[in-house]
FINUTOR-937183 format. One record per residue (C-alpha): residue number from 0; x, y, z. Coordinates in Angstrom, 2 decimals, decimal comma. Example, Ala and Ser with C-alpha at 12.3 -4.5 7.8 and 13.67 -1.06 7.14 Angstrom:
<atoms>
ATOM  0  12,30  -4,50  7,80
ATOM  1  13,67  -1,06  7,14
</atoms>
This chain:
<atoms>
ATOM  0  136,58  118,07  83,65
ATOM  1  133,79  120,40  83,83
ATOM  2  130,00  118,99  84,85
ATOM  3  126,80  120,28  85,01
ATOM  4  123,25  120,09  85,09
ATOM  5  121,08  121,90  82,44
ATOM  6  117,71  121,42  80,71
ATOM  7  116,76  121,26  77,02
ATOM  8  113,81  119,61  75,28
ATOM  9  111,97  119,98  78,10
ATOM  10  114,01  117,95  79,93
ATOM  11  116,80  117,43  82,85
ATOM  12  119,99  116,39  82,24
ATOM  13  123,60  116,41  83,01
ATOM  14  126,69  116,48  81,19
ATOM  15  129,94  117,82  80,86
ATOM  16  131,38  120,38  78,69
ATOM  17  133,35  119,37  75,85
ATOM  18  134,49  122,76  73,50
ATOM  19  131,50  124,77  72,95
ATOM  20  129,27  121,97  73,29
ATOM  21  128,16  119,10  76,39
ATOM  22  128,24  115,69  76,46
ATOM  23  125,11  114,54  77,68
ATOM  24  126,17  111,48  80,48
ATOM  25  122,77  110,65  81,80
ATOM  26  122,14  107,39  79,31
ATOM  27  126,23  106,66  79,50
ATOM  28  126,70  106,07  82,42
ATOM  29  123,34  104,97  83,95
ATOM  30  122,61  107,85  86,17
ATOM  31  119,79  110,26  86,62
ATOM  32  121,38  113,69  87,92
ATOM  33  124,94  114,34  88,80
ATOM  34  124,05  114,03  92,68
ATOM  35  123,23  110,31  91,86
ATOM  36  126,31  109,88  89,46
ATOM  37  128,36  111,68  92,38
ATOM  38  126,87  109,00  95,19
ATOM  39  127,30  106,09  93,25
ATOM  40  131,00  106,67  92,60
ATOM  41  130,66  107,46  88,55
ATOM  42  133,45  110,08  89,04
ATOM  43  135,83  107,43  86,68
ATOM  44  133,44  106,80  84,05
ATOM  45  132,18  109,73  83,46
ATOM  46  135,57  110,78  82,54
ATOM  47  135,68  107,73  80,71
ATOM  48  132,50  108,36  78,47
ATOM  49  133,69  111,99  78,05
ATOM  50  136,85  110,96  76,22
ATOM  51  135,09  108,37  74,11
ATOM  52  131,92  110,77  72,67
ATOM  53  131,38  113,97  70,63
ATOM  54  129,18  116,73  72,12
ATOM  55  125,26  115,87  71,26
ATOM  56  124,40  119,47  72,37
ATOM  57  125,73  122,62  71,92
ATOM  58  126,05  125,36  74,89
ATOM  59  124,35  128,29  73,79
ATOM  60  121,06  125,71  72,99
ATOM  61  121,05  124,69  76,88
ATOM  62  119,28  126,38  79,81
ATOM  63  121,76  126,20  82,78
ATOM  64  120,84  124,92  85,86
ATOM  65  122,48  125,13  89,39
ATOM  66  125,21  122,30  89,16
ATOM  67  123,27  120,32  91,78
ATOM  68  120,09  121,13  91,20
ATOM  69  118,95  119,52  94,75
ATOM  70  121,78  119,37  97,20
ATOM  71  120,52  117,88  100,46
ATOM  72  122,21  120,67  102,17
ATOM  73  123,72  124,04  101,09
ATOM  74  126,18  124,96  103,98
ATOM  75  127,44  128,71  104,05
ATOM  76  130,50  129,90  106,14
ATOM  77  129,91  133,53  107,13
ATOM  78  132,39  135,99  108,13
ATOM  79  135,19  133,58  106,77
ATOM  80  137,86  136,62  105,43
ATOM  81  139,13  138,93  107,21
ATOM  82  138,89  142,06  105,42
ATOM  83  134,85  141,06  105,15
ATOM  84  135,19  140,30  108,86
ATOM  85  136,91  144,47  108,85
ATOM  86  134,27  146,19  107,34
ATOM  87  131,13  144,79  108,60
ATOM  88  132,90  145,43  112,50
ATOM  89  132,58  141,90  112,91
ATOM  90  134,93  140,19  115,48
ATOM  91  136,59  136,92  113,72
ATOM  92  134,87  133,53  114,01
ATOM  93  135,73  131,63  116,97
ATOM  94  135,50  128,69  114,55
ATOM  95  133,87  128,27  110,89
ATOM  96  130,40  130,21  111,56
ATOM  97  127,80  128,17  109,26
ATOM  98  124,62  128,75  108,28
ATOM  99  121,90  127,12  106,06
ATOM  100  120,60  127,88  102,48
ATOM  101  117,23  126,28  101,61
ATOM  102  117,35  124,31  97,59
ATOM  103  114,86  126,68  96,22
ATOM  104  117,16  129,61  96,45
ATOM  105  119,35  128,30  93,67
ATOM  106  119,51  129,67  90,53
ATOM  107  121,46  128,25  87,31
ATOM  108  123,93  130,17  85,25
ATOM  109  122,88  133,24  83,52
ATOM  110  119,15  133,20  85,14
ATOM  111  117,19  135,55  87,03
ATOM  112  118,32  136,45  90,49
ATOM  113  114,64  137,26  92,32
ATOM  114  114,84  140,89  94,10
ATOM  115  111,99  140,21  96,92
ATOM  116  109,46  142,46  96,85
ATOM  117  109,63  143,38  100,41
ATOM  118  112,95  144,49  100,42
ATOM  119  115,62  146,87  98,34
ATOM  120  117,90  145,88  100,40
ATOM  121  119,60  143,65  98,00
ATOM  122  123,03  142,66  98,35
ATOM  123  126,14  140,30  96,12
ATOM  124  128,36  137,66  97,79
ATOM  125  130,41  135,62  95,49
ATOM  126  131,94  132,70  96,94
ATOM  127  134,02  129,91  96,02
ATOM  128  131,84  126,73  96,90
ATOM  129  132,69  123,29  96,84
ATOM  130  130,67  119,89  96,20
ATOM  131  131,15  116,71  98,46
ATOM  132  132,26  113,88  96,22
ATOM  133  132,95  111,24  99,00
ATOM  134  130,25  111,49  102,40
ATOM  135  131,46  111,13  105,97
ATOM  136  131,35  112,36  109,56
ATOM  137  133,86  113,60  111,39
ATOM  138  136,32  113,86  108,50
ATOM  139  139,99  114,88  109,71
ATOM  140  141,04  117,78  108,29
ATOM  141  143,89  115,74  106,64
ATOM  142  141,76  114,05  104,13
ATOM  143  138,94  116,45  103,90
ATOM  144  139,99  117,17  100,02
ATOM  145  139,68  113,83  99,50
ATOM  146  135,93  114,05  99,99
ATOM  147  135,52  116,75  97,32
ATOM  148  134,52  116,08  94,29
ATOM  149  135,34  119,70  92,86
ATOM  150  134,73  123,24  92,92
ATOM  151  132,21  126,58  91,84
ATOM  152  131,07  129,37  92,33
ATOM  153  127,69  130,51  94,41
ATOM  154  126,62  133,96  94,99
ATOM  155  125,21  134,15  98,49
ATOM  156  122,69  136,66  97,67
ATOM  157  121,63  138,78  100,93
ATOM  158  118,33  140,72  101,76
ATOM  159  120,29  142,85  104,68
ATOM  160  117,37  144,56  106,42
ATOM  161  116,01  141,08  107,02
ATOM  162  119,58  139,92  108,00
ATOM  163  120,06  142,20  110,38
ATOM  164  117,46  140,27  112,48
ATOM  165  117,49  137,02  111,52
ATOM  166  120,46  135,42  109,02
ATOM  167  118,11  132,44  108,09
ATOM  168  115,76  134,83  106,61
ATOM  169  117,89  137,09  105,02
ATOM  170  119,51  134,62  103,18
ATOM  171  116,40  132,19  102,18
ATOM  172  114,38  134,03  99,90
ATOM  173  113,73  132,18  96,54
ATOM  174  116,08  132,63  93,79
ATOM  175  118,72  134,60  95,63
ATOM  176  121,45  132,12  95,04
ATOM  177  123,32  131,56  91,69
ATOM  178  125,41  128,16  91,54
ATOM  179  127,38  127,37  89,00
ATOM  180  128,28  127,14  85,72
ATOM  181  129,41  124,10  86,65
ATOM  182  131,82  122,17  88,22
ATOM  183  135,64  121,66  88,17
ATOM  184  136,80  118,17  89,19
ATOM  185  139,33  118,52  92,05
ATOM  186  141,71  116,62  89,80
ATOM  187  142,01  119,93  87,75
ATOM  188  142,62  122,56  90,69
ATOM  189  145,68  121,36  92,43
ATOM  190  145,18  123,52  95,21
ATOM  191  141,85  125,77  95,87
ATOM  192  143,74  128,08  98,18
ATOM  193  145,57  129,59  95,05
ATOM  194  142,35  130,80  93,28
ATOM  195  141,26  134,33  92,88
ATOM  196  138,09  136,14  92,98
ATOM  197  136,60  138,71  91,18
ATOM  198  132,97  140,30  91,00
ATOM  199  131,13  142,77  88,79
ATOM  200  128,07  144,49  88,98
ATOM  201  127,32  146,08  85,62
ATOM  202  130,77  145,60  84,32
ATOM  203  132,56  147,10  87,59
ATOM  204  134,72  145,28  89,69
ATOM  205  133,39  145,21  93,04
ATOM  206  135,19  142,39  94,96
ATOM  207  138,91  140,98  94,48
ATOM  208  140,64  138,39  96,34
ATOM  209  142,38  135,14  96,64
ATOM  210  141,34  132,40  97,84
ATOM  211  144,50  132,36  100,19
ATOM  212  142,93  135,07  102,18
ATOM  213  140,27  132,97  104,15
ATOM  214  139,92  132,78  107,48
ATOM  215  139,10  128,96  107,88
ATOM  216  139,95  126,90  104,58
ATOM  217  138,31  124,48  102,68
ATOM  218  139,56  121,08  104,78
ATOM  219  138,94  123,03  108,62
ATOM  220  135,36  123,82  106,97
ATOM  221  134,43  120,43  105,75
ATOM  222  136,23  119,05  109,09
ATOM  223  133,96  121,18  111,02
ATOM  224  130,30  120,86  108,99
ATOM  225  131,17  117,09  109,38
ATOM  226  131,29  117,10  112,85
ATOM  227  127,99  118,36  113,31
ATOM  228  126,07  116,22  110,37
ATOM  229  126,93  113,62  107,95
ATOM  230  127,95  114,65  104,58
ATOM  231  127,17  113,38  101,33
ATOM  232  127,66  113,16  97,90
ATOM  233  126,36  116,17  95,98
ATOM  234  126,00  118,50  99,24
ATOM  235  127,35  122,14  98,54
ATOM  236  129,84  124,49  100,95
ATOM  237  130,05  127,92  100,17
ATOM  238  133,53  129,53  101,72
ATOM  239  132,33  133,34  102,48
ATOM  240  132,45  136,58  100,84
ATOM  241  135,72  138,82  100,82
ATOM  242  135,31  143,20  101,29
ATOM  243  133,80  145,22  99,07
ATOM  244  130,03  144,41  99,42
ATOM  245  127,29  146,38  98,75
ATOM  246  125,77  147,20  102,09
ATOM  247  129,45  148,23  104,02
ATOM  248  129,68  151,02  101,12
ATOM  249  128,66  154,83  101,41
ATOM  250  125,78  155,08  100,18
ATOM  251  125,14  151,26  100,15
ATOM  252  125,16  149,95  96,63
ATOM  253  122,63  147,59  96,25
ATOM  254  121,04  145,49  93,20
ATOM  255  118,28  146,84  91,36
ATOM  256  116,46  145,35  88,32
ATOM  257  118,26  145,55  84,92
ATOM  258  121,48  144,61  86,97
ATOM  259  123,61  141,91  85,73
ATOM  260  126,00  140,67  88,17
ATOM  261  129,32  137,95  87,41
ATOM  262  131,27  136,40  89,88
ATOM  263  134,38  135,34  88,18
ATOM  264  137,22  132,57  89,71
ATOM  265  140,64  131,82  88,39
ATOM  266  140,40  127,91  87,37
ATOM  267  136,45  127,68  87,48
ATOM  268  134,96  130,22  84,98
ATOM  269  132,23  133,17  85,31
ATOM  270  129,24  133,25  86,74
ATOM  271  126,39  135,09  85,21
ATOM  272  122,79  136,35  86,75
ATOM  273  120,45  139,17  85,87
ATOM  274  118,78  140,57  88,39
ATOM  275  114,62  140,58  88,17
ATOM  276  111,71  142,06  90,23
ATOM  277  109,79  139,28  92,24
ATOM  278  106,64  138,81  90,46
ATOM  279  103,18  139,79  92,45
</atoms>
């Protein structure tokens, strides 16, 4: 099952997709957003209202929006492959090496990734990310799937001349960080260690890699950011970047306006931003 958040009629909603259309769940199943169907456990009936309705809205009418549009917390593992790890002459992570993404870097599918006006610097990341299904602290890794309520993709969008001296600003400036489409139930990727990556900037693959090839995987991650705060329902994990980004490249290829950047993942689907100037 596919879900995701999106806005029409000058509205929110959620759904999931069904063909080339969505089936709008909001009214059927008594839930504003898909963080509060996620919390309250809707995971069953919203399968169940899926299987028993038509679409009432077509895709191409819809304006995307990240899958959680408010996550209380968007966790990032940096450094997490080792060929990434290779090229930026980084030494590998003691342990998963997280950092923090604020909500108002998010950007739906097919939006506008914000180039900051300070900065050129402007770098891709595409990432497998995950959504907590089932909260907890101090989840073994041994059942740490079991709190996952499925999978997408995020592009960790990077000003590196800010990085360079401080990661929480380099990574936090608005609208650097497409999530989404949408996401895949757990119950339809049997294992997320068998996925592979791919991204493009302007139609050219830049990155390529599975999912096998990270340093920490998904249950020593969640095991780890539980440890050192609760998790809940509708809270996003991003995995890490493989090689092949733009600032370890001679001369560094960075994004520029006009750009249109996909991050594409075996099971999940393709996502889609276009990359704007930040407005005065």
């Amino acid at each position: 099952m596919k879900l995701l958040s999106f806005a029409a009629d000058g509205k929110e909603f959620f759904g999931a997709v069904s063909g080339d259309g969505v089936v709008t769940l909001n009214d059927r199943v008594g839930q504003p957003s898909l963080r509060a169907a996620l919390a309250a456990g809707a995971m069953a009936a919203m399968r169940k209202a899926v299987q028993a309705a038509k679409p009432d809205r077509k895709l191409a009418d819809i304006k995307f929006l990240p899958v959680i549009p408010q996550p209380g917390k968007i966790l990032c593992a940096g450094v997490n492959y080792r060929s990434h790890a290779a090229e930026v002459g980084r030494e590998l992570p003691k342990q998963p090496s997280m950092f923090i993404r604020l909500t108002d870097t998010l950007v739906g599918h097919d939006g506008a990734m914000v180039r900051p006006g300070v900065s050129d610097n402007f770098d891709y990341e595409g990432e497998l990310a995950l959504v907590i299904g089932k909260g907890g602290r101090h989840i073994k890794a041994e059942q740490a799937l079991d709190h996952v309520a499925g999978y997408t993709i995020l592009v960790d969008g990077s000003v590196r001349d800010y990085q360079k001296f401080s990661v929480t600003s380099g990574k936090n400036f608005p609208g650097t960080g497409p999530l989404g489409p949408w996401l895949v139930t757990a119950d339809d990727i049997s294992d997320p260690g068998k996925l592979t990556l791919t991204t493009r900037l302007n139609g050219q693959q830049v990155q390529h890699s599975g999912t096998d090839k990270l340093i920490y995987a998904i249950p020593q991650i969640v095991a780890f950011c539980s440890d050192f705060t609760a998790l809940s329902p509708g809270d996003v994990i991003a995995t890490g970047t493989p090689e092949g980004v733009g600032h370890s490249r001679k001369p560094p290829l960075w994004m520029k306006p006009g750009d249109v950047l996909e991050v594409e993942i075996t099971g999940i689907g393709t996502l889609r931003a276009h990359i704007v100037d930040e407005r005065p």
